[in-house]
MDAnalysis code that builds the backbone (N, CA, C; Angstrom):
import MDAnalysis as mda
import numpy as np

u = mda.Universe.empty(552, n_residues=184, atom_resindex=np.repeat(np.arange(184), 3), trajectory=True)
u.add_TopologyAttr("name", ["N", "CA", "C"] * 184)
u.add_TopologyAttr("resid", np.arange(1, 185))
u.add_TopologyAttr("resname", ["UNK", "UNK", "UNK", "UNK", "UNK", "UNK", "UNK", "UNK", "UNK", "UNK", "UNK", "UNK", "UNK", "UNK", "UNK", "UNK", "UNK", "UNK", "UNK", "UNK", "UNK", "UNK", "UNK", "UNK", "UNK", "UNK", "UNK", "UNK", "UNK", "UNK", "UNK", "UNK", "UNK", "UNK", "UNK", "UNK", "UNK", "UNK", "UNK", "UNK", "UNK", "UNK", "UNK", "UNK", "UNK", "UNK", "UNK", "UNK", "UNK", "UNK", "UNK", "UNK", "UNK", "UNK", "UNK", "UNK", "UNK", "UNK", "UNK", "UNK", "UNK", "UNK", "UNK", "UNK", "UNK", "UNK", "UNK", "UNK", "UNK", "UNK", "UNK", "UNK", "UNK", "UNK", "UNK", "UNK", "UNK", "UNK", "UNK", "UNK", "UNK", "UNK", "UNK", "UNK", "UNK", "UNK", "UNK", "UNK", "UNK", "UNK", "UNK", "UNK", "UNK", "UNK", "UNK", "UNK", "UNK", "UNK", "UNK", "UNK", "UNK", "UNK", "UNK", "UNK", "UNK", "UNK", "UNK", "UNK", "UNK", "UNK", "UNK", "UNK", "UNK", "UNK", "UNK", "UNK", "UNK", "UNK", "UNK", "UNK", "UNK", "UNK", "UNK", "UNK", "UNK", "UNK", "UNK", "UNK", "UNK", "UNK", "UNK", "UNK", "UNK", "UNK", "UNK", "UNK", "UNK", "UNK", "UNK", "UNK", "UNK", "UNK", "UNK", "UNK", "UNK", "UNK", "UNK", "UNK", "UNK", "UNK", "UNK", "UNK", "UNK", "UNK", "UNK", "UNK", "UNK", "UNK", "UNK", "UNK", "UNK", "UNK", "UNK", "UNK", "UNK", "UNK", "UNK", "UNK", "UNK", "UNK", "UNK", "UNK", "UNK", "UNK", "UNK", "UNK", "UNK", "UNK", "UNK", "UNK", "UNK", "UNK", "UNK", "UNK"])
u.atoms.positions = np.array([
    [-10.023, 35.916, 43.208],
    [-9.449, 37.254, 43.150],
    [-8.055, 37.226, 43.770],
    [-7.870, 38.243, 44.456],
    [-6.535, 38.704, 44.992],
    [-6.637, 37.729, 46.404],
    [-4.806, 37.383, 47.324],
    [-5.100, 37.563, 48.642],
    [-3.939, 39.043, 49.120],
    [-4.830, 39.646, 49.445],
    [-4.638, 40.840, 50.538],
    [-3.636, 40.637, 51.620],
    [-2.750, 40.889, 52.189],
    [-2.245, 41.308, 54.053],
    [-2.583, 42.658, 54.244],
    [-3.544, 41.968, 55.524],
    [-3.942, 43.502, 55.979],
    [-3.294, 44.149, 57.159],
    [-2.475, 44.700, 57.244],
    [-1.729, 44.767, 58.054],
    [-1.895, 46.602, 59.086],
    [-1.670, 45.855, 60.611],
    [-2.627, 46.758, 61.354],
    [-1.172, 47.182, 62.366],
    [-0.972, 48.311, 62.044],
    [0.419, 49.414, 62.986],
    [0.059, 49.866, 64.157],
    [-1.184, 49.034, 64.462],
    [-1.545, 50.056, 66.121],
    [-1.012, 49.241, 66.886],
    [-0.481, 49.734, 67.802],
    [-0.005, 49.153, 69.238],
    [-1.120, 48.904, 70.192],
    [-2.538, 48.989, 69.711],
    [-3.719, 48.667, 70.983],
    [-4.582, 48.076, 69.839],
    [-4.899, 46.899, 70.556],
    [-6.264, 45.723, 69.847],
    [-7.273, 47.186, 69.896],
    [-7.384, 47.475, 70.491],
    [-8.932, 48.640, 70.767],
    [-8.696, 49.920, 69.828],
    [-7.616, 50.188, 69.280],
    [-7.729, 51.419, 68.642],
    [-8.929, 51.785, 67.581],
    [-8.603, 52.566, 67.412],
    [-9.808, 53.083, 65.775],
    [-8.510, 52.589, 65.024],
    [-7.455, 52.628, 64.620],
    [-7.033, 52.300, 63.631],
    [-7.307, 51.111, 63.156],
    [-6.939, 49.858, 64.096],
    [-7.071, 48.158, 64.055],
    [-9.097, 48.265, 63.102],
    [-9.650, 48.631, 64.431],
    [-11.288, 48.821, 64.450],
    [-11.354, 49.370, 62.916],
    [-11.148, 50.486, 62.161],
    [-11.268, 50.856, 60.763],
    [-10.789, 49.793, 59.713],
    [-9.369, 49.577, 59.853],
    [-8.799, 48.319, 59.038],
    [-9.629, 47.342, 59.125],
    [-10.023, 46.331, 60.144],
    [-10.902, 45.727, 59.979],
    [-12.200, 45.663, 59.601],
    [-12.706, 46.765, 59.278],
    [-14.005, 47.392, 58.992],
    [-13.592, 47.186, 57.867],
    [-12.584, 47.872, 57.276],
    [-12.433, 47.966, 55.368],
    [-12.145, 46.710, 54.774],
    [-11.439, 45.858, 55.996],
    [-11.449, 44.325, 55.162],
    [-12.364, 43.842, 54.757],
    [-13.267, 43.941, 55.659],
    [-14.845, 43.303, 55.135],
    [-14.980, 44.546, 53.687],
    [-14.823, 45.155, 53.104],
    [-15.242, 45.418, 52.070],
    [-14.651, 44.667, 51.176],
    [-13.270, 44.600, 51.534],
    [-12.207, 43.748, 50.334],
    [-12.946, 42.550, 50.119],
    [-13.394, 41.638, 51.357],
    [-13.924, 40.312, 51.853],
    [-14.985, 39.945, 50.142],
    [-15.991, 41.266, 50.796],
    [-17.157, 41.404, 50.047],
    [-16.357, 41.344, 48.476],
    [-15.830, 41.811, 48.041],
    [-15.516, 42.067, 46.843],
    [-14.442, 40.832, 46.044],
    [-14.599, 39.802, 47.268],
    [-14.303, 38.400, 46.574],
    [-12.469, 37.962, 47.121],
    [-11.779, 39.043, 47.511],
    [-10.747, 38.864, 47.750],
    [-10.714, 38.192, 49.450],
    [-9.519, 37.005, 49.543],
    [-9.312, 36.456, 50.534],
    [-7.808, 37.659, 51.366],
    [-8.505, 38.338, 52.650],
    [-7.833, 39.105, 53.389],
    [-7.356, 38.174, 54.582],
    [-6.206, 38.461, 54.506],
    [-5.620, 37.934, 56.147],
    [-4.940, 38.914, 56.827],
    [-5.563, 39.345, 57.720],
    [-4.880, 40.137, 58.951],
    [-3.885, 39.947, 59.628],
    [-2.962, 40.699, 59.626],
    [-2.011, 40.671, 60.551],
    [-1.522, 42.159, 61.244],
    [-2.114, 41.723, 62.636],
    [-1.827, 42.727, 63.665],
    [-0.101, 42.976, 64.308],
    [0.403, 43.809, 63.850],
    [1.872, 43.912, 64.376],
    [2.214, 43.430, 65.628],
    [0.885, 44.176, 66.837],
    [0.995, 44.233, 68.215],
    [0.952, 42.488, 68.209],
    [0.803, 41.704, 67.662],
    [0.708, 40.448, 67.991],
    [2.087, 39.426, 68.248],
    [2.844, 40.109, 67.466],
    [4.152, 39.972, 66.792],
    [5.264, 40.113, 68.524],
    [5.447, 38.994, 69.295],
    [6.623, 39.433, 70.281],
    [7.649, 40.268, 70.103],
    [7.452, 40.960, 71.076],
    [8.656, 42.321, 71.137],
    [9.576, 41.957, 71.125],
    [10.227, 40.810, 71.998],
    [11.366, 40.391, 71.723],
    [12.115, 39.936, 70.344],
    [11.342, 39.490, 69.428],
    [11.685, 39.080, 68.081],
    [11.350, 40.837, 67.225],
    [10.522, 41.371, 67.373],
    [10.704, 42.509, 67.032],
    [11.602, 43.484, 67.577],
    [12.053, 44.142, 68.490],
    [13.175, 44.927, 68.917],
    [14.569, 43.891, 69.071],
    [14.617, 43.136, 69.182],
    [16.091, 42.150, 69.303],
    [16.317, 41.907, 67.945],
    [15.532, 42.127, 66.399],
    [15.840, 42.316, 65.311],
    [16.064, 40.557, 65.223],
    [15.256, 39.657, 65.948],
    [15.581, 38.104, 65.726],
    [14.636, 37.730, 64.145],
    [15.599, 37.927, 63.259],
    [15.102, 37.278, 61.701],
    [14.709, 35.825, 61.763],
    [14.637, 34.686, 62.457],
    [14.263, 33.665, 62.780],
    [13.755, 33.653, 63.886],
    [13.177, 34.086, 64.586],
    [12.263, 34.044, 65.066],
    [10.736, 33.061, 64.779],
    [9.838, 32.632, 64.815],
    [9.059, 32.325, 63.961],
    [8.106, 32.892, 63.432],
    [7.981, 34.134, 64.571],
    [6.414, 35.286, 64.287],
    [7.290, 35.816, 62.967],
    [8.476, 36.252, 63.067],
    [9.126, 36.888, 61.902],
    [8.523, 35.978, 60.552],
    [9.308, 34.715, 60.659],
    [9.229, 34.271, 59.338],
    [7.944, 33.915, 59.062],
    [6.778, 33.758, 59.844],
    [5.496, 33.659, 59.347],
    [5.497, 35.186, 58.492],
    [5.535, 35.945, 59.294],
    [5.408, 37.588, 58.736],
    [5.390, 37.975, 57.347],
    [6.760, 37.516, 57.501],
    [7.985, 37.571, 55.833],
    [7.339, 36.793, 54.930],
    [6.875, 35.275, 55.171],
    [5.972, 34.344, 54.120],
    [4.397, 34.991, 53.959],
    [4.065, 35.831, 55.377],
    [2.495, 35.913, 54.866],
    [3.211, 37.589, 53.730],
    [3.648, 38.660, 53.658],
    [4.011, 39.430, 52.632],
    [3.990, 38.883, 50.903],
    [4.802, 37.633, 51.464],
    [5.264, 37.270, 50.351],
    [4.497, 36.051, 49.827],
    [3.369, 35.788, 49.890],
    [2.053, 35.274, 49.242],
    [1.139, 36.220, 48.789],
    [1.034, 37.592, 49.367],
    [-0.020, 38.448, 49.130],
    [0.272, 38.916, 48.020],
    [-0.702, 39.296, 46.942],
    [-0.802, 40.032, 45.561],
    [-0.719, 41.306, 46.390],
    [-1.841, 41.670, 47.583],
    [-1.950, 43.449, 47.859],
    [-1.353, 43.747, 49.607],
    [-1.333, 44.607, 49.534],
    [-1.328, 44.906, 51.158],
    [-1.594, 46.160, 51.317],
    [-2.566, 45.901, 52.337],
    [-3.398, 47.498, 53.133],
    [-2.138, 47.381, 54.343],
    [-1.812, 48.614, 54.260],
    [-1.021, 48.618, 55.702],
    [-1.658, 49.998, 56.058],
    [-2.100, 50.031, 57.383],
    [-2.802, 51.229, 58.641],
    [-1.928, 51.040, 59.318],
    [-1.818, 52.694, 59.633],
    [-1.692, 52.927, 61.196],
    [-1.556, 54.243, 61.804],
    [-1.879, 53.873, 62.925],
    [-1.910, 55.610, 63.603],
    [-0.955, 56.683, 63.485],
    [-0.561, 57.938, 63.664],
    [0.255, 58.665, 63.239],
    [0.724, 59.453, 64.706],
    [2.141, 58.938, 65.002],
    [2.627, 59.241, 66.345],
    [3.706, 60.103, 65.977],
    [3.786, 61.951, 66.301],
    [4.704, 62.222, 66.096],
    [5.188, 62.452, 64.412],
    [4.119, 62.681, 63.994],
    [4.147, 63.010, 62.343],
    [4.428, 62.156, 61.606],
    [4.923, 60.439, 61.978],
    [4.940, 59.087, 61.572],
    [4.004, 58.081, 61.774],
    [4.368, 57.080, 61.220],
    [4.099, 56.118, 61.319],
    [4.595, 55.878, 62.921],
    [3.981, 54.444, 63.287],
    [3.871, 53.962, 64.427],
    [5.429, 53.114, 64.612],
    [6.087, 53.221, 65.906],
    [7.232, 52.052, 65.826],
    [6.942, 50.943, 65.779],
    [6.105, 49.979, 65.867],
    [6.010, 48.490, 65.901],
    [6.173, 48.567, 64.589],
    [4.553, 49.537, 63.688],
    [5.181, 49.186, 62.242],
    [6.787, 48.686, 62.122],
    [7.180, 50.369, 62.152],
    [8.716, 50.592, 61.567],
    [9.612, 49.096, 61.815],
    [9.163, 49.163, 63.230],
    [10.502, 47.486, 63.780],
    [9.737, 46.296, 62.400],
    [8.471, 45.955, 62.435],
    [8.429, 44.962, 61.535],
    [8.476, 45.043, 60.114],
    [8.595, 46.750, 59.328],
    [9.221, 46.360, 58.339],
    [10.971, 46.496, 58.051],
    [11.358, 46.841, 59.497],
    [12.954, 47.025, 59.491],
    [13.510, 45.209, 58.674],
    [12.361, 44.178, 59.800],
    [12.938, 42.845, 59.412],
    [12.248, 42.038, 58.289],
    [11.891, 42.902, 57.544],
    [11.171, 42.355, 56.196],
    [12.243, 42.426, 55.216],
    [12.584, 41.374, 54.270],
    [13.667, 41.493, 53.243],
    [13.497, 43.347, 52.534],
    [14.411, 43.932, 52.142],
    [14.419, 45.042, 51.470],
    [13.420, 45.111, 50.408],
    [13.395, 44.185, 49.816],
    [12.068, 43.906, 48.939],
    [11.241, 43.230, 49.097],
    [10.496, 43.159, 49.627],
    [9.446, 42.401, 50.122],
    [8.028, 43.025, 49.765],
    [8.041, 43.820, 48.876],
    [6.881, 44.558, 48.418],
    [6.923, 44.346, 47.199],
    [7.707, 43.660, 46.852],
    [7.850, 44.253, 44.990],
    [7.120, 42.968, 44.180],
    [6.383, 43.914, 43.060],
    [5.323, 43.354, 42.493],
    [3.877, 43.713, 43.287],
    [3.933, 44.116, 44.499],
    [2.606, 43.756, 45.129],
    [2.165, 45.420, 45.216],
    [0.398, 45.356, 45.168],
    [0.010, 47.066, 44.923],
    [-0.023, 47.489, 46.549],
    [-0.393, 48.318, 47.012],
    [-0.032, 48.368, 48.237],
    [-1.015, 49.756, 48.481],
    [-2.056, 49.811, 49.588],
    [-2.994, 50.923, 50.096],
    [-2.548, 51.468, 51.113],
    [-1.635, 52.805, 51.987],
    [-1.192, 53.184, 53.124],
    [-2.803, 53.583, 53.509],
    [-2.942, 53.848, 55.136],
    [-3.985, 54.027, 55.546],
    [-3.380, 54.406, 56.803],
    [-3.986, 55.929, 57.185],
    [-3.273, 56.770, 58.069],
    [-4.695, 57.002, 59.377],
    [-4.334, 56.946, 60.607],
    [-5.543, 57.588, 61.444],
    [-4.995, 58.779, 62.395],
    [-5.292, 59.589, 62.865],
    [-4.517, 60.434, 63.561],
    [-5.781, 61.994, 64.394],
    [-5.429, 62.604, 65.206],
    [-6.107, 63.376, 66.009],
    [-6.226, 64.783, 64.920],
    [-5.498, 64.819, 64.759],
    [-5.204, 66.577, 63.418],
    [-5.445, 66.237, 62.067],
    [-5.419, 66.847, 61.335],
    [-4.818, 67.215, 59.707],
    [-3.501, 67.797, 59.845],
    [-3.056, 67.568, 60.602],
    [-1.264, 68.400, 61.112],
    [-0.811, 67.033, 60.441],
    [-1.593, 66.039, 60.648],
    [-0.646, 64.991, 60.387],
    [-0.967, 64.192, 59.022],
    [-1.970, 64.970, 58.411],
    [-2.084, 64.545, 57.102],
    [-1.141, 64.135, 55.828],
    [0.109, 64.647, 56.217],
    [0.831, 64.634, 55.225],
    [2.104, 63.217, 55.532],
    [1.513, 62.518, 56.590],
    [2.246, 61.371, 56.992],
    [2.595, 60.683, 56.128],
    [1.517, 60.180, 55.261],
    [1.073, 59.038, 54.368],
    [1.930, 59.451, 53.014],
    [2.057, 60.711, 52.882],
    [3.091, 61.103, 51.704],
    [4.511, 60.961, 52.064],
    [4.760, 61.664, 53.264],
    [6.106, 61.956, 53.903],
    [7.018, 60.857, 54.932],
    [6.474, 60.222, 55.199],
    [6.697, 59.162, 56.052],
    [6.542, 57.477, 55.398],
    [5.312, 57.338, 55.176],
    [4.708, 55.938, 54.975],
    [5.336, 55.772, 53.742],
    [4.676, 56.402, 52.717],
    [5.139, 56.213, 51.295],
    [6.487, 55.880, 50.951],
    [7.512, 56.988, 51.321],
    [8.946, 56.761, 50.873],
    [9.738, 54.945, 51.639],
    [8.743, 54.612, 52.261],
    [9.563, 53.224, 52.516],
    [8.871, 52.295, 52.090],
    [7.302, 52.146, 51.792],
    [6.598, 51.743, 51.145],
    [7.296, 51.192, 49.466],
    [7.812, 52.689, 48.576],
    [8.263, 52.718, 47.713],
    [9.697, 51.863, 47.735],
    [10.084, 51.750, 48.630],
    [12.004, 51.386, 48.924],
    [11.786, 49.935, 48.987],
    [10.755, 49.819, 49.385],
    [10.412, 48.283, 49.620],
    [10.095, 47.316, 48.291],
    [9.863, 48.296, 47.462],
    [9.577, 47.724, 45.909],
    [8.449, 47.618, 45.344],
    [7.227, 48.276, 45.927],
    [6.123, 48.021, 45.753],
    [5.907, 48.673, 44.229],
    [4.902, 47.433, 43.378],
    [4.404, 47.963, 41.933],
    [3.758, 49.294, 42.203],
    [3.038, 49.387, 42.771],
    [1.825, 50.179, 42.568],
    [1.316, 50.605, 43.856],
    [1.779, 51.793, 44.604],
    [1.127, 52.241, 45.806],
    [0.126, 53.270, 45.512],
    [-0.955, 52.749, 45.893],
    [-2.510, 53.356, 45.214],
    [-2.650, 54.787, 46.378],
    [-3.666, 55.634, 45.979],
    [-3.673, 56.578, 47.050],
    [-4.553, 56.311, 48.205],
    [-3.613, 56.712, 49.013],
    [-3.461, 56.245, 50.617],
    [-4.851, 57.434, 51.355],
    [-5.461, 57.120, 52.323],
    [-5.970, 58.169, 53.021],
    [-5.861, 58.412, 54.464],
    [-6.136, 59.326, 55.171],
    [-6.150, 59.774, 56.321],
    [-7.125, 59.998, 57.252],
    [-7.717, 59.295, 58.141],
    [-8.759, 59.751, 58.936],
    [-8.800, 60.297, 60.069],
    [-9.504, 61.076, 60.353],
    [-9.125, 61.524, 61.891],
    [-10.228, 60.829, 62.843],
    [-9.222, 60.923, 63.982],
    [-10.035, 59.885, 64.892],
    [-11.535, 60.365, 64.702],
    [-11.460, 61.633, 65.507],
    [-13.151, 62.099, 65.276],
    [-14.295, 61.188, 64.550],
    [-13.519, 60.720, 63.537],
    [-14.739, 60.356, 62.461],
    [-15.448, 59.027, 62.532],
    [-14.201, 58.679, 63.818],
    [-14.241, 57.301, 63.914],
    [-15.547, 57.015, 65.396],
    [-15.666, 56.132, 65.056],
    [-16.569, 56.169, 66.657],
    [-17.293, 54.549, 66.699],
    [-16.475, 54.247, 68.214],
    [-16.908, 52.648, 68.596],
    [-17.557, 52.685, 69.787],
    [-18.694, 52.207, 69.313],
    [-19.876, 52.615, 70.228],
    [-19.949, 51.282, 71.380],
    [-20.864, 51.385, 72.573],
    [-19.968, 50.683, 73.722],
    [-20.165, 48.928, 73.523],
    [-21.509, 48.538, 72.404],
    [-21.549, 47.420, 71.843],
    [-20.217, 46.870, 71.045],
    [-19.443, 47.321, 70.505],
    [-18.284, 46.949, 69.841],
    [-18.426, 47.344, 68.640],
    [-19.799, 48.006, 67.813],
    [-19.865, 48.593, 66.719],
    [-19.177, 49.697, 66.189],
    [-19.068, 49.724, 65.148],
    [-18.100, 50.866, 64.904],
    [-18.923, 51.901, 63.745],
    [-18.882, 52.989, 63.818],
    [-19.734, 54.287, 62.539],
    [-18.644, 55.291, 62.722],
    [-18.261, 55.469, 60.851],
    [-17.555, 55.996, 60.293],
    [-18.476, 57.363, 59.729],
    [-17.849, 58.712, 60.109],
    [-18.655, 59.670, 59.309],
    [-18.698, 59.420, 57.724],
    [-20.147, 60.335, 57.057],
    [-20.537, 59.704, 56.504],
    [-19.397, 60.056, 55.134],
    [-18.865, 61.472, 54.698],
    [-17.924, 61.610, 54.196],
    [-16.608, 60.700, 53.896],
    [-16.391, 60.561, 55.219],
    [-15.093, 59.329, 55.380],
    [-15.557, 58.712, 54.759],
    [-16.891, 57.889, 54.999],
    [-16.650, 56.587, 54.394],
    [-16.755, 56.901, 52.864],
    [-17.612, 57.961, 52.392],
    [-17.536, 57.090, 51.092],
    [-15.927, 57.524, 50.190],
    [-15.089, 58.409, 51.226],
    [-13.736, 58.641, 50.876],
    [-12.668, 57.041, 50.697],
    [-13.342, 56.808, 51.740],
    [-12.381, 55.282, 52.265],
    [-13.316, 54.397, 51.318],
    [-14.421, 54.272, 50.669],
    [-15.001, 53.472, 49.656],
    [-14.261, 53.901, 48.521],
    [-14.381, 54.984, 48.287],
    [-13.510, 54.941, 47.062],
    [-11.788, 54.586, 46.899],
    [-10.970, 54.996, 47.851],
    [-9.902, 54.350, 47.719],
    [-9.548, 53.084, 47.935],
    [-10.366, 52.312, 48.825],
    [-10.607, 50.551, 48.894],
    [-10.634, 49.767, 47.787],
    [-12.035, 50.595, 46.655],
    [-12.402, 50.035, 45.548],
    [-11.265, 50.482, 44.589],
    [-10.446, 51.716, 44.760],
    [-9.226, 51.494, 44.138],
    [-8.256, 50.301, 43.706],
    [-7.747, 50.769, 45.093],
    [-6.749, 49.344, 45.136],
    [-7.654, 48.261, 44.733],
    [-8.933, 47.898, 45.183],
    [-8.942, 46.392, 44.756],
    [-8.915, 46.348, 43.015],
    [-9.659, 47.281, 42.560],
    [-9.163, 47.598, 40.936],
    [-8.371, 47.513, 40.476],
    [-7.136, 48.253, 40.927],
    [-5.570, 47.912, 41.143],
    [-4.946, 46.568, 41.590],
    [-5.205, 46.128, 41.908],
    [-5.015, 44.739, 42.417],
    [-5.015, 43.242, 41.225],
    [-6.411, 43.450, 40.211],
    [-6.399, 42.971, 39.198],
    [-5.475, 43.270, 38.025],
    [-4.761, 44.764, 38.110],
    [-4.120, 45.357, 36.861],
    [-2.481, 44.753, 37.295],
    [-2.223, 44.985, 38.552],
    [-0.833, 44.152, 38.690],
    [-0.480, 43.348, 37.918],
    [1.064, 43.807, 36.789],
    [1.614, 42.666, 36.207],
    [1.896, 41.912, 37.507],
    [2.535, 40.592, 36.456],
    [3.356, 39.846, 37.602],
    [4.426, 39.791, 36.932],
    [5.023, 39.882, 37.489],
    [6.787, 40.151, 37.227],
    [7.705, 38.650, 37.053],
    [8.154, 38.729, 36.235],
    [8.764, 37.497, 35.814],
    [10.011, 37.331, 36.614],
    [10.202, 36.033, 37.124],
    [11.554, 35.528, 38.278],
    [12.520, 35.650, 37.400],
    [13.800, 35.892, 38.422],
    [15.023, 36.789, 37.315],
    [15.415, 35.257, 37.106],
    [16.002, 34.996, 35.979],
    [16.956, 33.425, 35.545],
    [18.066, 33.374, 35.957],
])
């Protein structure tokens, strides 16, 4: 099948955002596609805010984008946006670095105030980035989320089969991707 970057905008290993993304990979998993995670927060600050394009976390970054057919990108919603680590690591992603590839936004946040992130925020750079096909994105609120003190995680039951259906989207989407022919 496809390989996926799953890419995780929370600034805390412990969030519900990271905790959900990784939850939905295993569906991708299941459904035959090879997912590789990549957590932003992992990514040194210094190569991320000093804008160092050689760096090496960078250029792993930039090569793992640019092997993936799809990319799930999550993340929490700070301030009616997206998260800054995101923002810094796709500031140093080539301008196109999406293009050809289908792409799932995935929003977590405390309100429905902030529901409209994933349209207003995420999307329009998502799109700038070149992406074929940005499938529809969803929004969860923390509430729904819940990591119980074993490390398990239960998604209300709504959510999930919301987040089942847009998962099984994109991965649907994922097979329909032309591939775009290299310019001569």
């Amino acid at each position: 099948m496809a390989t996926v970057l799953s890419v995780s905008g929370s600034p805390s290993a412990s969030s519900r955002t990271n905790r959900l993304l990784r939850h939905l990979d295993q569906r991708l998993t299941a459904q035959g596609h090879q997912v590789i995670p990549l957590d932003v927060r992992t990514i040194p600050a210094e190569a991320l805010l000093g804008a160092d394009f050689k760096h090496p976390a960078i250029v792993e970054a930039t090569e793992l984008f640019a092997r993936a057919d799809g990319v799930v990108v999550a993340t929490p919603v700070y301030k009616a946006s997206y998260s800054g680590v995101l923002k810094a690591l796709l500031d140093l992603l080539p301008q196109y670095a999406l293009t050809g590839k289908t792409v799932l936004p995935l929003a977590t946040g405390g309100t429905t105030a902030h529901v409209l992130a994933i349209d207003y925020a995420l999307r329009p750079v998502l799109n700038s980035m070149g992406a074929a096909h940005i499938v529809q994105g969803w929004f969860t609120l923390d509430k729904d989320i819940s990591v119980h003190e074993d490390g398990t995680l239960s998604v209300a039951a709504a959510t999930t089969e919301a987040l089942a259906q847009v998962v099984d989207q994109f991965s649907s989407a994922l097979g329909r991707t032309p591939v775009l022919a290299a310019a001569s």
